[in-house]
Biotite code that builds the C-alpha atoms (Angstrom):
import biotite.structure as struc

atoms = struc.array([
    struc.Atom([0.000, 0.000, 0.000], chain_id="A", res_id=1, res_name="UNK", atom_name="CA", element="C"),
    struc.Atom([1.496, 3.419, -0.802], chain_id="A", res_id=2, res_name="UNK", atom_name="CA", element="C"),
    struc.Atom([0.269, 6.150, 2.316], chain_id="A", res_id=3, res_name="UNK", atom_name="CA", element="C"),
    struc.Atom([0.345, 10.085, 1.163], chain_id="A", res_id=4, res_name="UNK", atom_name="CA", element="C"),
    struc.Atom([1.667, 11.647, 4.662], chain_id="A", res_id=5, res_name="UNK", atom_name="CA", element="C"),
    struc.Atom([0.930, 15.145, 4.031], chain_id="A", res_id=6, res_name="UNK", atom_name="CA", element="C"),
    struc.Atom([1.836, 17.952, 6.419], chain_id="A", res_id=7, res_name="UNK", atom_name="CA", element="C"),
    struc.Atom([2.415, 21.563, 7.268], chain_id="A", res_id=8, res_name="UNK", atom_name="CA", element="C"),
    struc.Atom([4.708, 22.454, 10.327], chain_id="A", res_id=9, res_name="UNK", atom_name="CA", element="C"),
    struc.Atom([5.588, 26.119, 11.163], chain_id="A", res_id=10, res_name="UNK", atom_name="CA", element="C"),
    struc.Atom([8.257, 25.186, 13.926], chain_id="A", res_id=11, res_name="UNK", atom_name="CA", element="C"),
    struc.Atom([9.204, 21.754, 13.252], chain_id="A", res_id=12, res_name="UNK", atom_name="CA", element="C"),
    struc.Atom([7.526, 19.672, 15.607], chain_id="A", res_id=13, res_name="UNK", atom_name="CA", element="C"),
    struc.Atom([4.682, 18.598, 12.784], chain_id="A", res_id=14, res_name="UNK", atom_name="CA", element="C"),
    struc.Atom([6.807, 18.020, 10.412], chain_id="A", res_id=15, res_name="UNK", atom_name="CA", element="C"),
    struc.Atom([9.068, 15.686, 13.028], chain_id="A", res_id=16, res_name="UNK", atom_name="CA", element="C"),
    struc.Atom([5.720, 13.585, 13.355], chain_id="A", res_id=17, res_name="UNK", atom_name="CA", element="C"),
    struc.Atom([4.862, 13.195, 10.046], chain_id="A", res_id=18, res_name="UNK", atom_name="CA", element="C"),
    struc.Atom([8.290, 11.621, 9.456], chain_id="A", res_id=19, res_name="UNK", atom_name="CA", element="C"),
    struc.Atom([8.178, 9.895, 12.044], chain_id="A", res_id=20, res_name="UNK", atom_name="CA", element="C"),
    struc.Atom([4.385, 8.401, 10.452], chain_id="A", res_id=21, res_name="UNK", atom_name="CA", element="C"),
    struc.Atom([5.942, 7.925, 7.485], chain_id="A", res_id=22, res_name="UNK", atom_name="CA", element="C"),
    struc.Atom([8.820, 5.937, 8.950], chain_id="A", res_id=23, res_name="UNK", atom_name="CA", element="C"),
    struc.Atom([6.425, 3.440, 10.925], chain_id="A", res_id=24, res_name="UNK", atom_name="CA", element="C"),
    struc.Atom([4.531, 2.832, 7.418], chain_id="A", res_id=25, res_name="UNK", atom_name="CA", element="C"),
    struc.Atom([7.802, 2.002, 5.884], chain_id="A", res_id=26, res_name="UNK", atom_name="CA", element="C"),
    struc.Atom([8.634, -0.343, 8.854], chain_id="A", res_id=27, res_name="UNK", atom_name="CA", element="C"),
    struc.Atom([5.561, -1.958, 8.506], chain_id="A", res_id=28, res_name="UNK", atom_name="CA", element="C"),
    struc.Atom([6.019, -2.840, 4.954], chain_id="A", res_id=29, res_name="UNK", atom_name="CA", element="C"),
    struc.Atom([4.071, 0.024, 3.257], chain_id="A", res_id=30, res_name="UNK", atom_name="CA", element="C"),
    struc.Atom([5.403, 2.826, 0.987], chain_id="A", res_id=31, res_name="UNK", atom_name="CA", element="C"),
    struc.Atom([4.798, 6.036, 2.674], chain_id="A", res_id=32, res_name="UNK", atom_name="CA", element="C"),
    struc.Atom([5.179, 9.241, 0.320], chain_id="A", res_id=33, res_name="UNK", atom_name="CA", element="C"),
    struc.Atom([6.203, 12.569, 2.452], chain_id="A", res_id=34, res_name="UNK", atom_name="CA", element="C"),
    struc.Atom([4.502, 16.024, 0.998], chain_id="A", res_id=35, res_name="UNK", atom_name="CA", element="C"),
    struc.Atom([4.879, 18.887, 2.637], chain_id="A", res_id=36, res_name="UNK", atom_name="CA", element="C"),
    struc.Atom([1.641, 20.956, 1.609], chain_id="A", res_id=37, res_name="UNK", atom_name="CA", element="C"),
    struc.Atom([2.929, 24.010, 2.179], chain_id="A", res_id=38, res_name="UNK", atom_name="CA", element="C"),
    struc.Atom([5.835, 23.629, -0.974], chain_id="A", res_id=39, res_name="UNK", atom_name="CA", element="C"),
    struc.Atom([2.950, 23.916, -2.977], chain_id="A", res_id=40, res_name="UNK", atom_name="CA", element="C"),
    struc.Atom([4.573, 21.296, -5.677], chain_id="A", res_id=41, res_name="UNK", atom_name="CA", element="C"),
    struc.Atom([2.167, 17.746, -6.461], chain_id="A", res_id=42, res_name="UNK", atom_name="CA", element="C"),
    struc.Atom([2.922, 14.901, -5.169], chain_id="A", res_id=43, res_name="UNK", atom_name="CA", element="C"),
    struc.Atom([4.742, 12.758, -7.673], chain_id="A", res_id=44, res_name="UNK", atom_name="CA", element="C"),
    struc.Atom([1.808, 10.112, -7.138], chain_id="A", res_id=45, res_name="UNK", atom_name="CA", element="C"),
    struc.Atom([-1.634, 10.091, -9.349], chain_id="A", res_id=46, res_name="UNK", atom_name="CA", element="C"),
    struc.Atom([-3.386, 8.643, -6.576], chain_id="A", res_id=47, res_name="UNK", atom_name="CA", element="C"),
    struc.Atom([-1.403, 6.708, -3.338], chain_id="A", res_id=48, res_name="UNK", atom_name="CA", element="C"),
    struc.Atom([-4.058, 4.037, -1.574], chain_id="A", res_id=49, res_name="UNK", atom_name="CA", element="C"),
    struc.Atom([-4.626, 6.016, 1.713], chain_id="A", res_id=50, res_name="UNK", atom_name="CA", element="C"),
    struc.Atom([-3.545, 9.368, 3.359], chain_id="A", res_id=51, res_name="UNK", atom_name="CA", element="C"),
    struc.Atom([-2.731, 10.824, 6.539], chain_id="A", res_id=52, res_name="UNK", atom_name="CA", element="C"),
    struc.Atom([-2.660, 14.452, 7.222], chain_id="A", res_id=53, res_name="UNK", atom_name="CA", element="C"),
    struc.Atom([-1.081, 16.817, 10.020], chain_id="A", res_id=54, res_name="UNK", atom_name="CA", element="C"),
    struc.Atom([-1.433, 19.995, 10.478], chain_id="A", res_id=55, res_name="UNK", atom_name="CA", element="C"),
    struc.Atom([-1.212, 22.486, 13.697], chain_id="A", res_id=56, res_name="UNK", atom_name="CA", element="C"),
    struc.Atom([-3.116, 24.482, 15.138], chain_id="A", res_id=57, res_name="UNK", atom_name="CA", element="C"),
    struc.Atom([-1.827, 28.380, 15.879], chain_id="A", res_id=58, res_name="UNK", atom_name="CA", element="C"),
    struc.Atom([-4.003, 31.264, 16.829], chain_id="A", res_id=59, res_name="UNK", atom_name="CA", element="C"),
    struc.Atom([-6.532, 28.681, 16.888], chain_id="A", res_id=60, res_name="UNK", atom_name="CA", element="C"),
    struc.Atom([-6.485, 27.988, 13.020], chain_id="A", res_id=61, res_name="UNK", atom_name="CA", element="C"),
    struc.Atom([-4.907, 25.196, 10.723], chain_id="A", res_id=62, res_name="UNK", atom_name="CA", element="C"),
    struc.Atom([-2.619, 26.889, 8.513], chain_id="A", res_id=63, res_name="UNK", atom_name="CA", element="C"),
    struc.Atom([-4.356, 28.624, 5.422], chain_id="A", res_id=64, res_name="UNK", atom_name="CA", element="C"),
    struc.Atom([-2.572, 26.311, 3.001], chain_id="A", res_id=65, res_name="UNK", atom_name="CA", element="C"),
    struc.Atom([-3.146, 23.222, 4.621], chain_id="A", res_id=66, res_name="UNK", atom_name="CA", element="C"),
    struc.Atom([-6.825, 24.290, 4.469], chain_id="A", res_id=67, res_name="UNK", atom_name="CA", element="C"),
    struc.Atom([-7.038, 24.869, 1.279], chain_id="A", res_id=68, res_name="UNK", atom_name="CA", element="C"),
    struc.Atom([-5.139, 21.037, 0.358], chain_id="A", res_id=69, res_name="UNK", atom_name="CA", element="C"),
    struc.Atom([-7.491, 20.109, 1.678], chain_id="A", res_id=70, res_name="UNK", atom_name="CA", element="C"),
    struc.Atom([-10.429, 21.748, 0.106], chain_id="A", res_id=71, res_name="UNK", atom_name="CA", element="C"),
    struc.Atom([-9.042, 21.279, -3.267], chain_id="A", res_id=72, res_name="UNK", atom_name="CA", element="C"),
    struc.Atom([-8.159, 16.775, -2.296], chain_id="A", res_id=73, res_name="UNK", atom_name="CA", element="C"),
    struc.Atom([-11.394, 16.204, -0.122], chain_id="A", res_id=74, res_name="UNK", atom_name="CA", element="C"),
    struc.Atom([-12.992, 14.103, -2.768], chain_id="A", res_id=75, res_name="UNK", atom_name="CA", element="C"),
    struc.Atom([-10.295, 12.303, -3.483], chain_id="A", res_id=76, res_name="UNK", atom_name="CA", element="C"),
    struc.Atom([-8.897, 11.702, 0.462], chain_id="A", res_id=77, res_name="UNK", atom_name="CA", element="C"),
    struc.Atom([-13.146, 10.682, 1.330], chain_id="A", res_id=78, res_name="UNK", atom_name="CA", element="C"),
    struc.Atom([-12.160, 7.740, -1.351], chain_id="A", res_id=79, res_name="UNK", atom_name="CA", element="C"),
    struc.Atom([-9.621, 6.457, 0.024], chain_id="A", res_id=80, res_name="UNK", atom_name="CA", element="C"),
    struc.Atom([-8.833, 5.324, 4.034], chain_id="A", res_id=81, res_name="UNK", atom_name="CA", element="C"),
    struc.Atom([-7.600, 8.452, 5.570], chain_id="A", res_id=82, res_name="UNK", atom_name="CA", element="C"),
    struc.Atom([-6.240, 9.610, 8.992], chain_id="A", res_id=83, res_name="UNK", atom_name="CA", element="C"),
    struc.Atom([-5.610, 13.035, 10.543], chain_id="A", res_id=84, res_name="UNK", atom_name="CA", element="C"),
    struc.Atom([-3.411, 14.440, 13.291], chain_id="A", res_id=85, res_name="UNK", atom_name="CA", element="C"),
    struc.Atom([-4.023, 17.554, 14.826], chain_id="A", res_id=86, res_name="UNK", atom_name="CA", element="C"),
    struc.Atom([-1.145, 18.922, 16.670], chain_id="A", res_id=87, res_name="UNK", atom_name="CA", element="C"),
    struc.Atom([-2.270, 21.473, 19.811], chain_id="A", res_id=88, res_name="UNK", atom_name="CA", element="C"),
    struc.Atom([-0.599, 22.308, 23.411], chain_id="A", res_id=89, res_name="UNK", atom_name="CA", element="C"),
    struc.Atom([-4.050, 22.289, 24.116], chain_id="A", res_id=90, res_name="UNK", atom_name="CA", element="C"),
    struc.Atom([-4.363, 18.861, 23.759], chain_id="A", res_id=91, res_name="UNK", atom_name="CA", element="C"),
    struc.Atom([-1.901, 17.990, 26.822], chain_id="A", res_id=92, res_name="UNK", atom_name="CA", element="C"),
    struc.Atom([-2.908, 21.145, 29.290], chain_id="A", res_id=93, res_name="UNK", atom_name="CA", element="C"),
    struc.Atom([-4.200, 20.560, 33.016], chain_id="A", res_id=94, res_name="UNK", atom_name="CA", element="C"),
    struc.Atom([-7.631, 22.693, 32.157], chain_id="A", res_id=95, res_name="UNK", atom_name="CA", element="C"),
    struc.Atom([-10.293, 20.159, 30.726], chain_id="A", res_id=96, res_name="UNK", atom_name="CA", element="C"),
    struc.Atom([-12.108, 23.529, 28.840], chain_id="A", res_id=97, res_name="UNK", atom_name="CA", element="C"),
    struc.Atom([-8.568, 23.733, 26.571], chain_id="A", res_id=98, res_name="UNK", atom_name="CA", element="C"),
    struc.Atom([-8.678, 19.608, 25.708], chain_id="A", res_id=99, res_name="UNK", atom_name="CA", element="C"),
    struc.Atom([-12.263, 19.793, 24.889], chain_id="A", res_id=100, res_name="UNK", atom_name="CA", element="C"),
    struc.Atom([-11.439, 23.217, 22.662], chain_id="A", res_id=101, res_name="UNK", atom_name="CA", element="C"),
    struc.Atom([-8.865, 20.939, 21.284], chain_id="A", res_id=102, res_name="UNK", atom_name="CA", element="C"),
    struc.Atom([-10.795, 17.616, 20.419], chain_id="A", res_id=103, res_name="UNK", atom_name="CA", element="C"),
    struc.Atom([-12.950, 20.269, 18.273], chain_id="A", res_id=104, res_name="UNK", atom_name="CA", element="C"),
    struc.Atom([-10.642, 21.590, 16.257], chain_id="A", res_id=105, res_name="UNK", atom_name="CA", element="C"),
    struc.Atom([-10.949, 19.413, 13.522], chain_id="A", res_id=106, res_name="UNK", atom_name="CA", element="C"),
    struc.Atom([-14.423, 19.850, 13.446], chain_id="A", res_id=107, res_name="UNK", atom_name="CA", element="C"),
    struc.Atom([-14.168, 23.311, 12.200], chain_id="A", res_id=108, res_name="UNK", atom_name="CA", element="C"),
    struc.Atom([-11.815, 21.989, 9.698], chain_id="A", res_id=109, res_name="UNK", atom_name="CA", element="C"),
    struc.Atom([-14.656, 19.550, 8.376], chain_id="A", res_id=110, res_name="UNK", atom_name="CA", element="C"),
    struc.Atom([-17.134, 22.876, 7.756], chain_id="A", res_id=111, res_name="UNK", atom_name="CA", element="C"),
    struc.Atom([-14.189, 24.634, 6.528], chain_id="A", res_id=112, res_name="UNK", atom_name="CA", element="C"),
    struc.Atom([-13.148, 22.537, 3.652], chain_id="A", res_id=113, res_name="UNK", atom_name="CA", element="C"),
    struc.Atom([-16.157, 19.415, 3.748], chain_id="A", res_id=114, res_name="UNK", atom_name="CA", element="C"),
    struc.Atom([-13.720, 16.795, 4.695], chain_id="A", res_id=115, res_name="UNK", atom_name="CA", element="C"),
    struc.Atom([-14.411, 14.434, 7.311], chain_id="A", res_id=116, res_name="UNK", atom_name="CA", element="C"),
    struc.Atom([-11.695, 11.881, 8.385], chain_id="A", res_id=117, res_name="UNK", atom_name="CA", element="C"),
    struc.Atom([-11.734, 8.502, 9.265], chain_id="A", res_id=118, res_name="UNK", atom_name="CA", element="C"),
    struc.Atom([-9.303, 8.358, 11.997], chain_id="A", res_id=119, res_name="UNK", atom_name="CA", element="C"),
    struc.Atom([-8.024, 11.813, 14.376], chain_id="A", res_id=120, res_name="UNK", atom_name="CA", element="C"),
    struc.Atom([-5.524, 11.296, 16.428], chain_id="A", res_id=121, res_name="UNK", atom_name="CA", element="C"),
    struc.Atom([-4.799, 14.469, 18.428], chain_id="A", res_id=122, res_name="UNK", atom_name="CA", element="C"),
    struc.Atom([-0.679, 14.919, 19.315], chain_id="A", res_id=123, res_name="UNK", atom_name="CA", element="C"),
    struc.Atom([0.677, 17.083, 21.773], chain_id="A", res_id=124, res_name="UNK", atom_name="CA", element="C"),
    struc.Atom([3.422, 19.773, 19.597], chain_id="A", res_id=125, res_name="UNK", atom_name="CA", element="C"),
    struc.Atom([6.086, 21.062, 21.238], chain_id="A", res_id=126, res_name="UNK", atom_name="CA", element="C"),
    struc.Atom([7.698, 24.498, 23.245], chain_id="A", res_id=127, res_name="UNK", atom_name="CA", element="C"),
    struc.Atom([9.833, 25.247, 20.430], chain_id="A", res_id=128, res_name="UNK", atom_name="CA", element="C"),
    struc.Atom([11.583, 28.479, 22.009], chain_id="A", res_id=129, res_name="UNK", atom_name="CA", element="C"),
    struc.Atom([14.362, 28.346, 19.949], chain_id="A", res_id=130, res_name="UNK", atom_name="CA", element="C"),
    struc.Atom([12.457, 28.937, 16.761], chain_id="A", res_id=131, res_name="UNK", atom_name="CA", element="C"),
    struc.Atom([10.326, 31.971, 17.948], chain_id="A", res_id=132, res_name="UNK", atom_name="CA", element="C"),
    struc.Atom([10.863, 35.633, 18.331], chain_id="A", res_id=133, res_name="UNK", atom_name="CA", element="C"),
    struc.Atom([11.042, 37.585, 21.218], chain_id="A", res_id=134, res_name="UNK", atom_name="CA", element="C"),
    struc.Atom([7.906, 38.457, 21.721], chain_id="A", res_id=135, res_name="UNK", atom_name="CA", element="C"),
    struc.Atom([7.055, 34.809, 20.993], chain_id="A", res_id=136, res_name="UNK", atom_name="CA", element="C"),
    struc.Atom([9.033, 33.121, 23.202], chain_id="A", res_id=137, res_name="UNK", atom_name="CA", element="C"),
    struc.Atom([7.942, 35.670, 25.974], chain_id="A", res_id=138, res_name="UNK", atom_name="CA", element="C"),
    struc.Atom([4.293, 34.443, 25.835], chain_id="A", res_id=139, res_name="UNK", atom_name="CA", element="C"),
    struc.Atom([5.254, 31.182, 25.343], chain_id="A", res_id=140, res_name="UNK", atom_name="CA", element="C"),
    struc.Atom([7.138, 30.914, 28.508], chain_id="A", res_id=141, res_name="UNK", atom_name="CA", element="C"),
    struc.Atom([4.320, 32.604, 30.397], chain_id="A", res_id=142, res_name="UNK", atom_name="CA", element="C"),
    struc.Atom([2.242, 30.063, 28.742], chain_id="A", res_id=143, res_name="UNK", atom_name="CA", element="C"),
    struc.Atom([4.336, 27.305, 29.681], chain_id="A", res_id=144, res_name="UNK", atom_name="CA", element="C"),
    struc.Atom([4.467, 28.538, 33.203], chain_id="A", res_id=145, res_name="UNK", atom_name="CA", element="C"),
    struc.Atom([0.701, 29.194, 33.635], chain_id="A", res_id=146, res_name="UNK", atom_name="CA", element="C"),
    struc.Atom([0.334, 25.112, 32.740], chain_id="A", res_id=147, res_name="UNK", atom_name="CA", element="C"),
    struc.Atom([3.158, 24.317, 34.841], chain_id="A", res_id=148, res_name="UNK", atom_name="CA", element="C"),
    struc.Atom([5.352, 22.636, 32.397], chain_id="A", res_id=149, res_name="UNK", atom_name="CA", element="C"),
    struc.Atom([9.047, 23.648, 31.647], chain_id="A", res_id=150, res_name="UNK", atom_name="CA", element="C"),
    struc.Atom([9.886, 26.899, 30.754], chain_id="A", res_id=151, res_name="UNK", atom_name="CA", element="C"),
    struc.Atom([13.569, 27.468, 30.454], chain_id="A", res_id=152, res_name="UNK", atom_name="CA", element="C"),
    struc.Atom([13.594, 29.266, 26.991], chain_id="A", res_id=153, res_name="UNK", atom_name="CA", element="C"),
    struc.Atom([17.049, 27.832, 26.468], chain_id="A", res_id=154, res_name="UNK", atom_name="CA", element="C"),
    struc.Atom([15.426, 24.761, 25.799], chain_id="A", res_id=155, res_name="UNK", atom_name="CA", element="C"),
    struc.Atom([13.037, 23.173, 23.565], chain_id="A", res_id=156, res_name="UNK", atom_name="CA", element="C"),
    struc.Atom([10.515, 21.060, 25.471], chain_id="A", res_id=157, res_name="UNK", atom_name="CA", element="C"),
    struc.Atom([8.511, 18.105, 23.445], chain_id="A", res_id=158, res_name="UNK", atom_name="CA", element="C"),
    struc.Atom([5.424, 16.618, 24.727], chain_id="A", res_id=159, res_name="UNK", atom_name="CA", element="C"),
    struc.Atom([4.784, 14.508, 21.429], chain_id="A", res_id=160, res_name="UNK", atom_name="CA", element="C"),
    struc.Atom([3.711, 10.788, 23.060], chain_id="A", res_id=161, res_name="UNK", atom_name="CA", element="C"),
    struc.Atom([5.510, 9.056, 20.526], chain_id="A", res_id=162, res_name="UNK", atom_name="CA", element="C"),
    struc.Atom([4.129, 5.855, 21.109], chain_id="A", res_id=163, res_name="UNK", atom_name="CA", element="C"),
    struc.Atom([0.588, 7.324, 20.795], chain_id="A", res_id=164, res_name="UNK", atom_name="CA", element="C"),
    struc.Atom([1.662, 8.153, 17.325], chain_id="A", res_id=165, res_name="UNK", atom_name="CA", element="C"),
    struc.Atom([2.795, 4.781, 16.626], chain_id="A", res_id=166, res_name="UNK", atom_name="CA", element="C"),
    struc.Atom([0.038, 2.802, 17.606], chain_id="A", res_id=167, res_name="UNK", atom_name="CA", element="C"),
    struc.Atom([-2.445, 5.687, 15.668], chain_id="A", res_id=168, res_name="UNK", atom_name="CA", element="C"),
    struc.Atom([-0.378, 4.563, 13.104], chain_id="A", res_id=169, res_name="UNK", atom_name="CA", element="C"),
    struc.Atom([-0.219, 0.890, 13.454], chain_id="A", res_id=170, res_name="UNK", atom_name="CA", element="C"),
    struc.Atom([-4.064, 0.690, 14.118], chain_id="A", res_id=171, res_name="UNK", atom_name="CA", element="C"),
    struc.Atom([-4.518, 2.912, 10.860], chain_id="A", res_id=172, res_name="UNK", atom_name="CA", element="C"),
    struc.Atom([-2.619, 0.685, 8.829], chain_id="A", res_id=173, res_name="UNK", atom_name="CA", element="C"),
    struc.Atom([-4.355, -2.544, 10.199], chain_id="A", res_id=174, res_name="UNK", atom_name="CA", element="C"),
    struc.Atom([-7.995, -0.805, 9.347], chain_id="A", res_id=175, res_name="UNK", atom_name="CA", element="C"),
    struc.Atom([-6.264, 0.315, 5.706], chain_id="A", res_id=176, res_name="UNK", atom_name="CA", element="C"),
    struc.Atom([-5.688, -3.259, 4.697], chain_id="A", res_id=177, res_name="UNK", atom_name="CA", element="C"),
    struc.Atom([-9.362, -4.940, 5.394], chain_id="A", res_id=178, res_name="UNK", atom_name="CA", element="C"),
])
């Protein structure tokens, strides 16, 4: 089976996951095709067997170009089996108000483009201080203190469960092949 991972990442950490999807199809047999949606090239495939998708969420919005992806593929993803990761801080914070704001995120991305997935998997991104600007990595680290979680802006902090991706992935794959 040949898998379309598809991403946008504006700091890294996205793009760290979808390679790190990608790898686990290729360990598992499976041809996994990497596409960064934001490059704005095709993919060199006419049409792989399944897809997964990540994208983040910043300022409360998926990334404009991931959006429109996919607006423009949603007929053709709803075809074939198809996952998608939404990556949030939200996701892993202490106040049940920011999961559940979280968990809907996608759901404005289904009236937004008419795409509904069959998997989600919702991944924790990352404190990447070293990639953001002052002003940034200011609110940031009051961010990061407000939840309690590391904060030393000398330091990236990643709170990707990377075995939460796997088995996503692993589970995916299994319900791709029946």
């Amino acid at each position: 089976m040949i898998v379309l991972v598809g991403y946008v990442s504006i700091e890294g950490q996205t793009r760290k996951i979808a390679e790190a999807i990608a790898a686990r199809i290729e360990k598992d047999g499976h041809r996994a095709v990497l596409f960064n949606v934001m490059s704005m090239a095709e993919y060199a495939l006419e049409r792989p067997d399944a897809a997964i998708l990540c994208a983040p969420i910043h300022a409360g919005r998926y990334p404009a170009p991931f959006v429109d992806f996919v607006r423009r593929e949603k007929d053709w993803l709803s075809s074939v089996p198809n996952a998608f990761v939404s990556v949030s801080l939200f996701i892993r914070s202490d106040i049940e108000a920011e999961q559940e704001e979280a968990r809907h995120f996608p759901d404005a991305l289904k009236t937004e483009t008419g795409w509904a997935p069959d998997h989600v998997h919702h991944a924790a991104g990352a404190f990447s201080f070293s990639e953001y600007d002052f002003f940034k990595r200011w609110m940031m680290k009051r961010m990061a203190e407000r939840e309690g979680a590391p904060s030393d802006t000398g330091e990236d902090v990643e709170f990707t469960d990377w075995s939460e991706i796997d088995r996503f992935v692993s589970v995916f794959l299994w319900s791709a092949d029946r």
